[in-house]
C-alpha positions in Angstrom: 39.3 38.6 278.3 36.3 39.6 280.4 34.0 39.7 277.4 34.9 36.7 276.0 34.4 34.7 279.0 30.9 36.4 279.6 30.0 35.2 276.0 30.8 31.8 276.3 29.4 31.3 280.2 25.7 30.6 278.9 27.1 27.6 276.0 29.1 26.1 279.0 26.3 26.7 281.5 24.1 24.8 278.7 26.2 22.2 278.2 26.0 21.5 282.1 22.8 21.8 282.0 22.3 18.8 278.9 24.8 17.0 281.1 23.5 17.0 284.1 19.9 16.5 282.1 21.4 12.7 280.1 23.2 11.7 283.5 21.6 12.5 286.9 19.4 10.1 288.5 18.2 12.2 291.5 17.2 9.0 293.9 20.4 7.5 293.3 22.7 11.0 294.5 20.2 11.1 297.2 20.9 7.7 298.4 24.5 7.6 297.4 26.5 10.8 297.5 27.9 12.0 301.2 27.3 15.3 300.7 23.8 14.7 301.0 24.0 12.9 304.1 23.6 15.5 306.3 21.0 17.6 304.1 19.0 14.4 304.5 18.9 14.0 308.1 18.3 17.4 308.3 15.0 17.3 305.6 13.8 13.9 307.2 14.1 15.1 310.8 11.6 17.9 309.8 9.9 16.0 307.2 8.8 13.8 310.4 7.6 16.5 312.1 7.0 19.5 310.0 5.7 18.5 306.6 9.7 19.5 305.1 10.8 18.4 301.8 12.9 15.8 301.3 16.2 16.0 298.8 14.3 14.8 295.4 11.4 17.6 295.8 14.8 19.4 296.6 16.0 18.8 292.9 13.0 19.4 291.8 12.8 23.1 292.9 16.6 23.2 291.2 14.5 24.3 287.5 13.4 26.9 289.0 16.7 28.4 290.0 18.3 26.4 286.9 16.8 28.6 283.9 17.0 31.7 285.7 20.5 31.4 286.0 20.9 30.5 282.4 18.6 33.7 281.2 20.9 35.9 283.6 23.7 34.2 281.7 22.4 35.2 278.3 21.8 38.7 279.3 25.0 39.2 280.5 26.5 37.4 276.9 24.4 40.0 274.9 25.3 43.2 277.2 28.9 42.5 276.0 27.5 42.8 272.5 25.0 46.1 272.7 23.5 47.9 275.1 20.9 45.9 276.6 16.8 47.0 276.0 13.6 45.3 275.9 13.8 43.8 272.4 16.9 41.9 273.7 15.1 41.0 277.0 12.6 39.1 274.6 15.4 37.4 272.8 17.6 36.0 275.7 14.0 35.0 277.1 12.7 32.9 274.2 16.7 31.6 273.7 15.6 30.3 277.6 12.3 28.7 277.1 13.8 27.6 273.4 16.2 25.5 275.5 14.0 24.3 278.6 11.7 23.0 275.9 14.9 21.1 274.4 15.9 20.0 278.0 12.6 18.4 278.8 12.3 16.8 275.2 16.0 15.5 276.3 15.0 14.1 279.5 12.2 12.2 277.7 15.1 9.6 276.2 17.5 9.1 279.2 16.5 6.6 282.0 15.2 7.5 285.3 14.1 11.0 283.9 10.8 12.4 282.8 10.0 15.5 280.5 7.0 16.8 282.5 4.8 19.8 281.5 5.2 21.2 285.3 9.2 20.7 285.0 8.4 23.2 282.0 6.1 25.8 284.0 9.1 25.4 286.6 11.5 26.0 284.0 9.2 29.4 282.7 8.5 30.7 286.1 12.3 30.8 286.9 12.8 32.5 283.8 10.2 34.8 284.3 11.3 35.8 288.0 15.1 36.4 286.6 13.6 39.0 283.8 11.6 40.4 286.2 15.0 40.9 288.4 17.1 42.4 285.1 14.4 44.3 283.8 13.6 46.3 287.0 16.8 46.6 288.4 19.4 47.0 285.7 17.1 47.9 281.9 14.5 50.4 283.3 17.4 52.4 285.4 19.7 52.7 282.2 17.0 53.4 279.9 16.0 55.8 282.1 19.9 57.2 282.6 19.9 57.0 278.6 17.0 59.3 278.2 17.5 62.2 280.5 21.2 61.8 279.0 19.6 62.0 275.6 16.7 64.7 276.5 19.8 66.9 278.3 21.9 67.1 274.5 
C-alpha cells in the first residue's frame, strides 16, 4: 500500500499543480480569502517600514518551493521501483523541468497568468536546490554504503 501511494503522489501532486496553474488568480486570493488577512497585515506593516514582501511576491517565491517538492515526489516514486543512483537523479530531474516548461506554456492561455522566463529559472532553481538535498544526503551515503558492502564480498 505504501508503494503504491508513493507512485502515484507526484501524478496527483501534478495535477494540483495544473489546477492550481488554470485557476488561481493571485490578486484576487490576496484580496479575497481570510486566511490571508492576517499574513497581509503582517507583510504590509513591515512592507511600510522594512522593505517586506507583500502576499503576490509571496506566491511568487511558491515555484521555488513548488518544483522542488514535485522532484522530491518523483524520486521517492522511482525509489519504490529501483534503487535510486545518479542516472535516475537525471531522469526525475528532466521529468521536473519537462513539466515546469508545460506549466508555464499552461499559464500562457488562462487569464490573469503569465508564462514568464524568470517563473521558469524559479521553477529550475527549486529543482536544482531539491537534487542537491537528495543527492548529498540520501544517493551519495547509499552509494557509498553499497560499495564498501560490495568491496567487503
Amino acid at each position: 500500500m505504501k508503494r503504491w501511494v508513493m507512485r502515484v503522489a507526484p501524478i496527483i501532486y501534478m495535477l494540483g499543480i495544473w489546477l492550481q496553474s488554470g485557476y488561481f488568480n493571485p490578486g484576487e486570493a490576496v484580496e479575497t480569502w481570510p486566511i490571508f488577512d492576517g499574513f497581509n497585515q503582517l507583510f504590509s506593516d513591515q512592507t511600510s517600514t522594512t522593505g517586506g514582501m507583500d502576499m503576490t511576491q509571496l506566491f511568487e517565491y511558491g515555484h521555488l518551493v513548488e518544483f522542488g517538492i514535485f522532484y522530491i515526489l518523483l524520486m521517492m516514486a522511482l525509489a519504490t521501483f529501483l534503487r535510486v543512483g545518479s542516472g535516475w537523479e537525471g531522469l526525475a530531474a528532466a521529468l521536473a523541468v519537462s513539466y515546469a516548461f508545460i506549466d508555464e506554456w499552461h499559464q500562457s492561455f488562462v487569464p490573469y497568468r503569465s508564462a514568464t522566463f524568470i517563473d521558469l529559472v524559479k521553477d529550475f532553481i527549486g529543482i536544482f536546490v531539491a537534487w542537491l538535498m537528495i543527492h548529498f544526503v540520501y544517493v551519495r551515503k547509499h552509494s557509498a554504503d553499497w560499495m564498501n558492502e560490495r568491496d567487503r564480498q
